[in-house]
N, C-alpha and C positions, 0 to 999 in steps of 0.2 A: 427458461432463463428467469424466470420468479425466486424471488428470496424465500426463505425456509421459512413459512406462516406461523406465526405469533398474533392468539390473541388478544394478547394484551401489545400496547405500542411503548417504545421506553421513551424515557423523557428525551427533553431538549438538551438538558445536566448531562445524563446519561450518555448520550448518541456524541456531546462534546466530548466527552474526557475519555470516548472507547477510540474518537479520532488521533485527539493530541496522546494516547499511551499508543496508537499506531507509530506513529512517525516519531516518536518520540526513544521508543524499540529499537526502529530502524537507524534512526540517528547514531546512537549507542551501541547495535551490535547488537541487541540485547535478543538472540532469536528465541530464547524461553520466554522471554514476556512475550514477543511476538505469538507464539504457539499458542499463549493462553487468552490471546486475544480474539484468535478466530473457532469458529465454532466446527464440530469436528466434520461438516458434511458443507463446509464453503468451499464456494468456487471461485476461482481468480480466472479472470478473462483479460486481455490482452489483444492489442488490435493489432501490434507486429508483428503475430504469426494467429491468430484468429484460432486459439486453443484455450480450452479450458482447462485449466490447472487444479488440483484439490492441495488443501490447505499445506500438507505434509509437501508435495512436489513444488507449490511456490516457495515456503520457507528454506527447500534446497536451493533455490536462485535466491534469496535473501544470504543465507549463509558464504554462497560464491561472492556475491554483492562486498560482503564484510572482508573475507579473504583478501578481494582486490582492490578494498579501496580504504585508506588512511582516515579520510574523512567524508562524511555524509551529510549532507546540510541542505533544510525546506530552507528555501529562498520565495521571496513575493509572494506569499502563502496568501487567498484567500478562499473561505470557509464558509457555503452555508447550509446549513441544516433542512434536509426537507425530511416528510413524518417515513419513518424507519430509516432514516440514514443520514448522510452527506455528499457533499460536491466537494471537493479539492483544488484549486487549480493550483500549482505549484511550479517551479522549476527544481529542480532536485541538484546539487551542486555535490558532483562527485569529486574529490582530490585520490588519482589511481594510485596505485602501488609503483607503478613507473613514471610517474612524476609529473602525466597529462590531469589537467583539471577538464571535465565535461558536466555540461551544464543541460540540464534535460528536462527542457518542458513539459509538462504531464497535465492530464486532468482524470481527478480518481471519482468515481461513484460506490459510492459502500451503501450495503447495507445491514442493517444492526437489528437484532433483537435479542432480548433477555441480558444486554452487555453484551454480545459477544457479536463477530462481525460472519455476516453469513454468505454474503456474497462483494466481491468487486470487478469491477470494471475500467480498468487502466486505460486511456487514452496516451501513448508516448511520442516525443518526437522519434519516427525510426533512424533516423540519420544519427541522431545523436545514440540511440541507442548501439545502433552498429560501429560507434566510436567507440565506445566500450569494451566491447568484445574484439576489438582488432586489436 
């Protein structure tokens, strides 16, 4: 579960603005910016079903994400930078294609080198996620 070794460490600058063009992607739709965000050998981990994802099979559950839902919005966002990454905590405010809004507490751990994000680790609420998918 160690991130892809880099060594050199990216900055403070750096590790900010690879977060906010995360969420920022996501917000938007935007899953080519997402692609070029993550680095091609990351992993996405996820505590609701305790699997590891590579970068390509997350961006397909990002892309369903866009499909089903109108609007995507980080709500109570706070961020802090630890060396190679960040902390997230967020609630995610989903508005679906069927007219339910769900609001999904998260806490994300990324990790970053060279710009690009090499590994994360998704904390969700599962209730709210399995509101989603119903």
């Amino acid at each position: 579960m160690s991130p892809i070794s880099n060594a050199q460490h990216d900055s403070a600058t750096t590790i900010d603005a690879v977060a906010g063009q995360l969420f920022g992607a996501i917000e938007r739709g935007d899953v080519d910016a997402l692609r070029g965000l993550y680095h091609p050998d990351a992993r996405v981990w996820h505590n609701t079903d305790n699997t590891e994802q590579s970068a390509e099979e997350n961006i397909k559950v990002l892309r369903w994400l866009v499909r089903n839902s109108a609007l995507r919005r980080y709500e109570e966002v706070r961020r802090e930078l630890i060396p190679g990454g960040f902390v997230q905590m967020h609630v995610l405010r989903l508005d679906l294609s069927d007219g339910r809004t769900v609001r999904i507490p998260a806490c994300l751990v990324a990790r970053v080198s060279q710009g690009r994000i090499t590994r994360i680790d998704e904390y969700l609420d599962s209730a709210q996620v399995a509101a989603v998918s119903a």
